[in-house]
C-alpha positions in Angstrom: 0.0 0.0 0.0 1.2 3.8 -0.9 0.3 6.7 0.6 -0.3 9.4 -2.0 0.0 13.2 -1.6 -1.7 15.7 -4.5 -0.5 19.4 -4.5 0.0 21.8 -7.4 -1.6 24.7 -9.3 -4.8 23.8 -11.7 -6.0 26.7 -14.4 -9.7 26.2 -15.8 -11.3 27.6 -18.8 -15.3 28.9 -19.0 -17.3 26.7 -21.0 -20.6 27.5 -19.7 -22.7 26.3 -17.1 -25.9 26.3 -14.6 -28.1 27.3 -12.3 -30.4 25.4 -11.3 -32.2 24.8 -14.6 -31.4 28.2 -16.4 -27.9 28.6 -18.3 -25.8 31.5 -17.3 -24.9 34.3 -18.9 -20.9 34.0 -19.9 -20.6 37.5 -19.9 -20.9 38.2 -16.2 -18.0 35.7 -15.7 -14.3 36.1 -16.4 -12.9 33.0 -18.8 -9.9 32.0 -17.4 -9.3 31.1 -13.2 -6.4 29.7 -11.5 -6.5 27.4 -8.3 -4.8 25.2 -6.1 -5.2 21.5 -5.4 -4.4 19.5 -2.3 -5.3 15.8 -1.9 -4.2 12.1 -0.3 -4.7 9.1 -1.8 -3.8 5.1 -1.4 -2.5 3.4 -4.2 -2.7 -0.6 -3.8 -1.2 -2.4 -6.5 -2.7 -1.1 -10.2 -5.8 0.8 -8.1 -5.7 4.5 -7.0 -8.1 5.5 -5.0 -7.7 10.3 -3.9 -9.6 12.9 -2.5 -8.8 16.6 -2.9 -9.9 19.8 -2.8 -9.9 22.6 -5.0 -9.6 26.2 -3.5 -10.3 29.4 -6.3 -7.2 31.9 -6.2 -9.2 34.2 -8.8 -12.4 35.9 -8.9 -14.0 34.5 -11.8 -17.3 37.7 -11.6 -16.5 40.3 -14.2 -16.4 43.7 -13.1 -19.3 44.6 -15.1 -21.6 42.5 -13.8 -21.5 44.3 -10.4 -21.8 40.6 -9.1 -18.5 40.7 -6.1 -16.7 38.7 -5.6 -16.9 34.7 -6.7 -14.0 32.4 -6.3 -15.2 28.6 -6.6 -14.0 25.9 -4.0 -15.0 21.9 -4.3 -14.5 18.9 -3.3 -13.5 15.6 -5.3 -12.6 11.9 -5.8 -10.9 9.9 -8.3 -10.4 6.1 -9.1 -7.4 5.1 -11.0 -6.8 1.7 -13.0 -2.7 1.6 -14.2 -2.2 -0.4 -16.6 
């Protein structure tokens, strides 16, 4: 069994999205916003198995949208096969 440790920078890109049922407006929104990762994981033989979390650096409301600020945080979990 390995212990696993996740850490680095992460940059996403504004493809659209949601609320609730009704698609945003992408112009409120800046495009680009960077982030940080941390994580642990356990890696037994070919298997992977991580959580992280994912903390906004950037505030992704544009200025004229008079919205604030918005900087996104989650949570996650991934499964890995190696082969």
């Amino acid at each position: 069994m390995k212990l696993l440790h996740l850490a680095g920078p992460s940059v996403g890109y504004l493809l659209g999205g949601k609320s609730g049922d009704v698609d945003i407006d992408k112009d409120f929104y800046n495009d680009i916003e960077w982030s940080g990762n941390l994580g642990l994981g356990v890696g037994i033989g070919a298997f992977e198995v991580d959580v992280r979390y994912m903390a906004g650096f950037s505030d992704i409301a544009d200025n004229n949208g008079n919205l604030g600020e918005i900087k996104n945080s989650s949570f996650g979990a991934g499964i890995t096969l190696k082969f």
